[in-house]
C-alpha positions, -999 to +999 in steps of 0.1 A: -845-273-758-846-275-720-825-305-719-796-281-732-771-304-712-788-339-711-760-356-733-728-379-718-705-348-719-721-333-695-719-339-653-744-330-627-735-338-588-746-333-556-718-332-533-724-336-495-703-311-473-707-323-444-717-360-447-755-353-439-763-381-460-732-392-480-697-394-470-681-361-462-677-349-497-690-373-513-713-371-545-746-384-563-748-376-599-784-367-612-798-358-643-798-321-658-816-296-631-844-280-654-840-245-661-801-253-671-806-233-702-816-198-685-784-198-666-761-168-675-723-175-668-715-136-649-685-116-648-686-085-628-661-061-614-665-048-581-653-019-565-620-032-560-612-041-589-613-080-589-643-098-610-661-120-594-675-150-614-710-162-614-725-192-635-760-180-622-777-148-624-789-142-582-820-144-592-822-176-614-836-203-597-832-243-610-855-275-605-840-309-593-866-333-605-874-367-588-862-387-617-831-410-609-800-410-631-793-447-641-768-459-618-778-436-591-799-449-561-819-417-558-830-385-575-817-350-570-848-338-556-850-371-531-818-363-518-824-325-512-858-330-497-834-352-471-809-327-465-833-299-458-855-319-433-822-331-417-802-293-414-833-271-427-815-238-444-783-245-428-775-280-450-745-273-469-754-292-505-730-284-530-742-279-567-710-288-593-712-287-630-683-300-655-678-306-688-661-345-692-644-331-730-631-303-707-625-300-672-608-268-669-649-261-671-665-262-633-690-252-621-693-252-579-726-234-563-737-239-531-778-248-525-794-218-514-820-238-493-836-208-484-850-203-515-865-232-519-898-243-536-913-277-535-942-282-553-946-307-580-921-330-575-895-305-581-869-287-556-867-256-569-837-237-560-814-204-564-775-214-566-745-192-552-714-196-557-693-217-532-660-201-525-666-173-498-698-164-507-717-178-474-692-166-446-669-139-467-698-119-488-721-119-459-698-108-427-671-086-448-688-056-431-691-071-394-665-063-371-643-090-354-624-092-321-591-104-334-582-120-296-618-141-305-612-182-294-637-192-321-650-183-356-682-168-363-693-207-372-681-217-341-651-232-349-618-230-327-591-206-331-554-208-319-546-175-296-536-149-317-498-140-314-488-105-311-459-089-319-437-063-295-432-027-302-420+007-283-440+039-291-417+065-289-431+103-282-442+129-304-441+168-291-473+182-295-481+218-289-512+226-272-529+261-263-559+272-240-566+308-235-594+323-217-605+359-204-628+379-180-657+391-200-668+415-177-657+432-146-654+412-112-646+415-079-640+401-046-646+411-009-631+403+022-639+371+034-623+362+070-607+386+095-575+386+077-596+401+053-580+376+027-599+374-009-588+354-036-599+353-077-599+319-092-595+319-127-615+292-149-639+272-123-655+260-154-628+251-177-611+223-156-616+198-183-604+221-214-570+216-215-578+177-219-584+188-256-628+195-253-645+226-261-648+250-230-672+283-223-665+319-206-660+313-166-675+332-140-652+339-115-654+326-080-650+346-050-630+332-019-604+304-019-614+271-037-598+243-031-603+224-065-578+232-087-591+247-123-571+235-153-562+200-160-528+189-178-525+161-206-495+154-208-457+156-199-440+187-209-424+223-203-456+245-199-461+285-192-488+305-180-495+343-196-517+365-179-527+401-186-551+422-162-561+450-151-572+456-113-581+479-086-576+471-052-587+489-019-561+484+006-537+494+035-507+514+021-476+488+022-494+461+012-490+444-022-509+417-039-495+383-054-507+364-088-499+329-073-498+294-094-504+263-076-493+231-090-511+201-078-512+160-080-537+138-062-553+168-044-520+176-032-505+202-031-468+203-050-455+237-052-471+273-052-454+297-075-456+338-073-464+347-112-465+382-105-458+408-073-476+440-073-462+473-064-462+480-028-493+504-028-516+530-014-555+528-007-566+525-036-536+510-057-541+505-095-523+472-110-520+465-146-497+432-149-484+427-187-479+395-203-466+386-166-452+346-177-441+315-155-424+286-168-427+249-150-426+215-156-458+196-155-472+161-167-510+139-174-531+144-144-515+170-128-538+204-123-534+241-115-550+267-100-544+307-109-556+332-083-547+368-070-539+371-031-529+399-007-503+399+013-517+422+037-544+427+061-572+452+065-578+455+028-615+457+016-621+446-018-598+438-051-615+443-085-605+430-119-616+453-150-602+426-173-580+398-174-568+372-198-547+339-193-527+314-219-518+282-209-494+266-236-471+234-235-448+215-254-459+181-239-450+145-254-453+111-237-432+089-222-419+059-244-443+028-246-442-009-247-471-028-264-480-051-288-493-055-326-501-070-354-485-074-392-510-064-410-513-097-430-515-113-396-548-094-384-564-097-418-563-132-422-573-136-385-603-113-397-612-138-425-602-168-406-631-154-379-654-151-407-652-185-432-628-210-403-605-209-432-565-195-424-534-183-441-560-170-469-544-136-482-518-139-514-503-107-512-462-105-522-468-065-517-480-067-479-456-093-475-429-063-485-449-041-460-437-032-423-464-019-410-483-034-378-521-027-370-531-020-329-564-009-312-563+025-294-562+003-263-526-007-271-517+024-282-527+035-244-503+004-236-537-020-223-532-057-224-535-074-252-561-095-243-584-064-242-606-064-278-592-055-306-621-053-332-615-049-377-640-060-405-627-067-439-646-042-457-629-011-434-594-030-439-595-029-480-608+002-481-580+015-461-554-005-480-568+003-512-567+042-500-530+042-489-514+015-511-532+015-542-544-022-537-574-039-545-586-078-541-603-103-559-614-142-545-597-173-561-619-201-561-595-228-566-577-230-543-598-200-525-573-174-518-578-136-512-556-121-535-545-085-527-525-066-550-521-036-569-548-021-589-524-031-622-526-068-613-562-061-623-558-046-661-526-068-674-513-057-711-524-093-723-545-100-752-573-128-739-595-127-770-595-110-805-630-101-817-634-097-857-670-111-865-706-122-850-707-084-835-750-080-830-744-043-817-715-017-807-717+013-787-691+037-769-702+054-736-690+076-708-684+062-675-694+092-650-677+076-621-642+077-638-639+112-641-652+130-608-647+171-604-623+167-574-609+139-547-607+138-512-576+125-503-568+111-467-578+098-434-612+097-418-597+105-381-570+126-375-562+155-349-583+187-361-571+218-349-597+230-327-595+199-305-557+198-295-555+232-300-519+229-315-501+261-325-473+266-358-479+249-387-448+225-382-466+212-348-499+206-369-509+170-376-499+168-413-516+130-420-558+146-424-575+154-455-568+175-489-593+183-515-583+186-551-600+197-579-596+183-613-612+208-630-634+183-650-675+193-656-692+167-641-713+163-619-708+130-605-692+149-578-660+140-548-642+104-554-631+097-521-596+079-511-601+074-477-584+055-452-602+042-415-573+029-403-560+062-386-518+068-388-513+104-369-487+104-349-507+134-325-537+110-321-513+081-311-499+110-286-534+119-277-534+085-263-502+081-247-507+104-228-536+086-211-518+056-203-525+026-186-527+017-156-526+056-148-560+060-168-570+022-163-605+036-154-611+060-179-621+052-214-608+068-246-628+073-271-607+059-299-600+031-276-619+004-301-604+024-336-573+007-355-546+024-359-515+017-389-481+026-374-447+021-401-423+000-380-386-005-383-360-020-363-340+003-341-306-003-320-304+032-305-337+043-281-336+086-291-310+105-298-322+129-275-334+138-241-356+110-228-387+123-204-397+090-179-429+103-163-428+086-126-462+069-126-450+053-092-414+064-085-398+052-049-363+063-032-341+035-014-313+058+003-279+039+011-245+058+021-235+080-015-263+066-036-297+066-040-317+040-057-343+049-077-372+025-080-395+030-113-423+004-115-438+000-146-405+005-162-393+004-197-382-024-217-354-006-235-337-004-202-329-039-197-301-040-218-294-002-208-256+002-220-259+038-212-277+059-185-274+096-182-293+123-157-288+160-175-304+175-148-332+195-150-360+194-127-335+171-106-304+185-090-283+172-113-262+162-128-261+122-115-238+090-126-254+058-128-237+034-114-257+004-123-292-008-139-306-041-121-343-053-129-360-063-097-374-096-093-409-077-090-422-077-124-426-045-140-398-029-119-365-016-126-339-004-099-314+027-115-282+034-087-275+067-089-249+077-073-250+113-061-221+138-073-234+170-056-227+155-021-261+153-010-264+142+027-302+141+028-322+117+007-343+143-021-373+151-016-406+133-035-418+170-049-384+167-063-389+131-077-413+137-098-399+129-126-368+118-144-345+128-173-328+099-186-308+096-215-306+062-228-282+041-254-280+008-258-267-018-283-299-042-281-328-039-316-361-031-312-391-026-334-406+009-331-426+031-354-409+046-382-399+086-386-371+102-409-354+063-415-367+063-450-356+096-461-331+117-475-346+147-466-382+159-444-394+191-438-424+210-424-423+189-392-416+201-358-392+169-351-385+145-380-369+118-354-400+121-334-430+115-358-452+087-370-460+074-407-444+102-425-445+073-458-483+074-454-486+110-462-516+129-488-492+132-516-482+095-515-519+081-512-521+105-542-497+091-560-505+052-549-543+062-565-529+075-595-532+048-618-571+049-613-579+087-609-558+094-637-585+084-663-601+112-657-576+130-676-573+110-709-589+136-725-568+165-711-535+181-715-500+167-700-497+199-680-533+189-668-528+189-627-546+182-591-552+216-582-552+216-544-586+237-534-585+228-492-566+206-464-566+202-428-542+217-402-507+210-421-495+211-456-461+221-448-444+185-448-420+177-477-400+148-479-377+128-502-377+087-498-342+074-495-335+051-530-352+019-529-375+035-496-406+042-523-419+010-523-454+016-508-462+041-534-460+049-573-433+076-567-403+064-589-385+098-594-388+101-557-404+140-559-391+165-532-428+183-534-447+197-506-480+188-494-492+222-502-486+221-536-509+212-566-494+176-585-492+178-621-504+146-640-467+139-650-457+135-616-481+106-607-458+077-623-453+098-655-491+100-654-498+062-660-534+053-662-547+019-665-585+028-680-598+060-696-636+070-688-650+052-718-673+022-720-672-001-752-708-018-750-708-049-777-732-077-780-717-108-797-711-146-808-691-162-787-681-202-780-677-218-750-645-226-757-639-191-759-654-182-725-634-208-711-605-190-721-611-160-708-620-174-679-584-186-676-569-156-679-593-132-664-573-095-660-560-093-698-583-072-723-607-083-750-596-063-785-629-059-807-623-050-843-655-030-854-659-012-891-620-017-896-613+001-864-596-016-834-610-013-795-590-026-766-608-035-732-608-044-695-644-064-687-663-043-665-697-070-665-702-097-690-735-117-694-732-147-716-759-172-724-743-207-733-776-218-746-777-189-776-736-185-774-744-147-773-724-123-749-728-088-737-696-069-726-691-037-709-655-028-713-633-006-697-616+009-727-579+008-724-554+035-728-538+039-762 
């Protein structure tokens, strides 16, 4: 019975990859490998839903025996013993088996030369499958820089091509406050008797979103500023104290501000004045509040000073300080990639093999992948690192998809989780059943699910204030209120999509923070594009990150290096005043011949006979129209109506929110319901910083998630069943275990169709199911299914 195959219908080759011995590709045939009849054609789902085939158990290992076929000139185990002194564990020898009655039968395996045995004239051998197996299986985890000239085997690589986009600016909110813990004081210090209180030495990097401790304050002037800006906005400053301080009568004391940039100083600001006094003088200052303008980089330094001379001391019994701002970034040209662009690149750095992803639903996507680098606006060229096992995982998370490998020709199919349980009948089963059992499936019905992203902006690091200025893409938790204690599913994306991270970056852009590494520099980021005609409908902020004055009779030419790419085709420039002496006409928009440089005229309607000032210059309002498209991210476009935002024109991924990876995962976390109620719901149990967003897709603008009654719910609500695509599941928790009789012909059938279900009639009742693992033995004709049971 070991010769199971040894007859004229049946074909055993050798095929020569890489022309070792042979022809590139070409074959030897040999007679049956011994050990034929212990091989096990495998079926096995993974954890994405696609089966992967196997015609060998892993561990099965066959013997190529030195016996010639007639009409071959040498013997399978001649020819291996070649190849492996030849290319040792790196010969690619291909192992193919067909059937000559049927060829929609083959087999293709790949020599596992490291396996090997040789003893006894025999080349004993495991087998893997060919398709991917080598360069996909084994680097799927191992991450890949994407701007890469060769493969991971070595191979060339065309330069990668990148796409353009514009980050626009989200506001973001931030908050530091501080306070005296104890009572301080300071002396005189020269012979004007001068004595200053700094407040927060230690807290200069705090306001750049890290965790800061209780000063001490410092006695006598310092000239290191204390707090640290991170990014361009309208900021205040609240202080409250209490003080006693010893000096002449007429004198007062000032609460001073400094504003500083490159250890320079740009303006010093009187917060408070205190009443003219008598020796001693008591001063309690009140929620005492200055308002300025202030961007990246720029620090401040809060201190009391007398005005007077022949004081003696000034003592603080308490004191407190906030520092809040409503600070966004300037708008940002980079580059990306589609996302089906960077994946295959991924895969193509992995196996040499392009163009590999099927996928009509990512072809429907716009949605471009970029490093934090680019988000910062580095070069391109800079790496820009993704694995394939992160990338699924994310997709799987926020669309609902899942892949499977085609072998020929080999394709990575991505699609969603239905492609993988179709309503189609593959194979009846009436008779030959050896055993039948139905069993629970743990995994399929979890006690709650974490829903959301693995990186987002947690409160306590950007500090950010209402609810509406709270990053709203984190985490929930729901409960499902199922006993089990299998535990938390989670549906977790690694691609991160907040729009207060991308800000978290902006506003360390390069070059200004060429130096300085982020430390989301090497994450990927998913931002929803769409193409745009008009740049904001509001107020645009151009931080000057090197800002020069030409002055000519009645105009002034402004001179921004580094500028903006919407501004080529400018067909509207505004100055609405603000920090500037406005307001200004622009007479004309003319890029320089120096790259990266844009000159604005603007012509001066206030008269001005003296050329302003650089403290003045610091930045620029512009508002800007124009009639040429652009890609940038995506905000309120796809909706009819948003809420629970601070700006709905000025956020990022609003489509990739909980509820709608929620409702994308529905089809898979509803079986843990079969057995419940139709009122049965996701009871929300926890979330992260916002739950307040609510939003309605536009018609037809649902497309990236199972959401076809397009539900006005809020994030902070729990989701009944019925409202995850009328509660459509595509398995139920049980297992249908069945050991039976089955042809070949009937394997190579299902084969062919895969994704359908197998219906098993057993004592005059009817079971439907998805294969979960099959095990058959060609040599006995016996099979063992484990089925996911379908719905009814």
């Amino acid at each position: 019975m070991s010769n199971l195959y040894e007859f004229s219908d049946h074909l055993f080759e050798l095929i020569d990859e890489e022309g070792i011995i042979l022809g590139v590709g070409q074959s030897l045939e040999i007679i049956e490998p011994l050990g034929m009849a212990d091989a096990r054609i495998r079926i096995i789902r993974s954890k994405y839903h696609g089966l992967d085939f196997e015609f060998f158990d892993p561990e099965t290992r066959i013997s190529f025996r030195n016996k010639t076929k007639p009409g071959a000139n040498e013997s399978g185990y001649s020819f291996l013993v070649r190849a492996y002194d030849l290319r040792g564990t790196d010969a690619k020898i291909r192992f193919k088996y067909s059937r000559v009655d049927n060829p929609t039968l083959t087999f293709n395996g790949r020599i596992v030369f490291s396996s090997k045995d040789d003893s006894d004239e025999k080349f004993k051998v495991q087998i893997r499958r060919i398709d991917l197996d080598d360069d996909f299986k084994n680097r799927e985890s191992k991450l890949f820089d994407v701007n890469r000239t060769q493969n991971f085997n070595e191979g060339p690589l065309d330069p990668v091509s990148y796409s353009d986009i514009i980050l626009a600016p989200q506001v973001v909110i931030k908050q530091l406050k501080t306070a005296l813990s104890t009572s301080e004081s300071a002396v005189s210090s020269d012979s004007y008797n001068v004595a200053s209180f700094n407040f927060g030495d230690q807290l200069e990097s705090s306001f750049k979103n890290q965790s800061f401790t209780p000063y001490s304050t410092q006695i006598g002037p310092v000239d290191s500023p204390n707090f640290v800006l991170s990014g361009f906005g309208y900021y205040s400053i609240t202080v409250n104290f209490e003080s006693v301080i010893a000096l002449s009568s007429g004198s007062q004391v000032r609460l001073y501000m400094e504003l500083r940039k490159n250890n320079k100083q740009i303006s010093k600001q009187t917060i408070a004045l205190s009443s003219i006094g008598s020796s001693p003088t008591t001063w309690n200052a009140t929620n005492e509040t200055l308002n300025f303008w202030g961007n990246t980089g720029m620090t401040i330094r809060v201190y009391l000073e007398s005005s007077a001379h022949f004081f003696t001391s000034i003592e603080l019994s308490s004191a407190d300080l906030l520092l809040e701002g409503e600070t966004k970034s300037q708008f940002l040209a980079t580059k990306y990639l589609p996302i089906k662009n960077a994946l295959n690149r991924v895969l193509e750095g992995y196996t040499g093999f392009d163009s590999l992803i099927e996928s009509p639903f990512i072809d429907s996507l716009n949605f471009g992948l970029m490093s934090g680098g680019l988000v910062r606006g580095r070069p391109e060229t800079e790496a820009f690192k993704l694995n394939w096992s992160d990338s699924i995982a994310s997709l799987g998370a926020l669309f609902g998809l899942g892949f499977s490998v085609q072998e020929d020709p080999v394709k990575i199919r991505v699609f969603p989780y239905s492609e993988f349980y179709q309503d189609i009948e593959m194979l009846r089963i009436e008779s030959g059943i050896e055993s039948f059992s139905l069993i629970v499936d743990p995994a399929a019905i979890p006690n709650s699910v974490k829903v959301g992203y693995e990186t987002f902006a947690k409160g306590n690091d950007t500090a950010i204030l209402a609810s509406s200025n709270n990053d709203f893409l984190t985490t929930h938790e729901y409960l499902t209120a199922i006993k089990n204690d299998k535990g938390e599913t989670p549906v977790i994306s690694k691609w991160i999509a907040s729009g207060h991270v991308i800000e978290e970056g902006k506003q360390q852009p390069y070059p200004l923070f060429e130096n300085e590494k982020w430390d989301k520099d090497d994450k990927p980021f998913i931002v929803a594009t769409v193409t745009k005609s008009v740049i904001y409908d509001q107020v645009v902020e151009l931080w000057k990150i090197d800002l020069s004055v030409i002055s000519q009779p009645d105009a002034y030419y402004f001179v921004i290096h580094n500028h903006l790419p919407q501004l080529e085709n400018a067909t509207t420039l505004s100055f609405p005043g603000g920090p500037l002496p406005g307001p200004y006409t622009v007479d004309s928009v003319v890029l320089s011949l120096e790259e990266n440089t844009t000159l604005i005229n603007v012509t001066d309607n206030l008269g001005f006979t003296t050329e302003p000032t650089g403290k003045i210059l610091e930045w620029l309002h512009i508002n800007v129209t124009s009639d040429q498209t652009w890609t940038g991210p995506e905000a309120d476009e796809p909706f009819d109506s948003i809420t629970g935002v601070a700006d709905p024109k000025a956020i990022y991924n609003a489509r990739l929110s909980i509820k709608n990876m929620l409702y994308a995962n529905s089809p898979i976390l509803n079986a843990a319901y079969d057995k419940k109620p139709g009122t049965a719901k996701y009871q929300l149990a926890g979330f992260e910083n916002n739950a307040s967003l609510q939003a309605q897709f536009t018609v037809g603008q649902e497309y990236t998630t199972l959401d076809p009654d397009r539900l006005d719910i809020p994030q902070s609500a729990d989701i009944e069943i019925q409202q995850t695509n009328q509660g459509t599941k595509l398995y139920t928790p049980d297992l249908i275990n069945v050991s039976v009789r089955l042809s070949f012909a009937d394997v190579i059938l299902i084969k062919s169709i895969l994704y359908g279900y197998i219906t098993i009639i057993y004592k005059n009742t009817e079971y439907k199911g998805f294969i979960r693992d099959m095990d058959y033995n060609p040599f006995r004709e016996m099979v063992n299914f484990i089925l996911r049971k379908k719905p009814s």
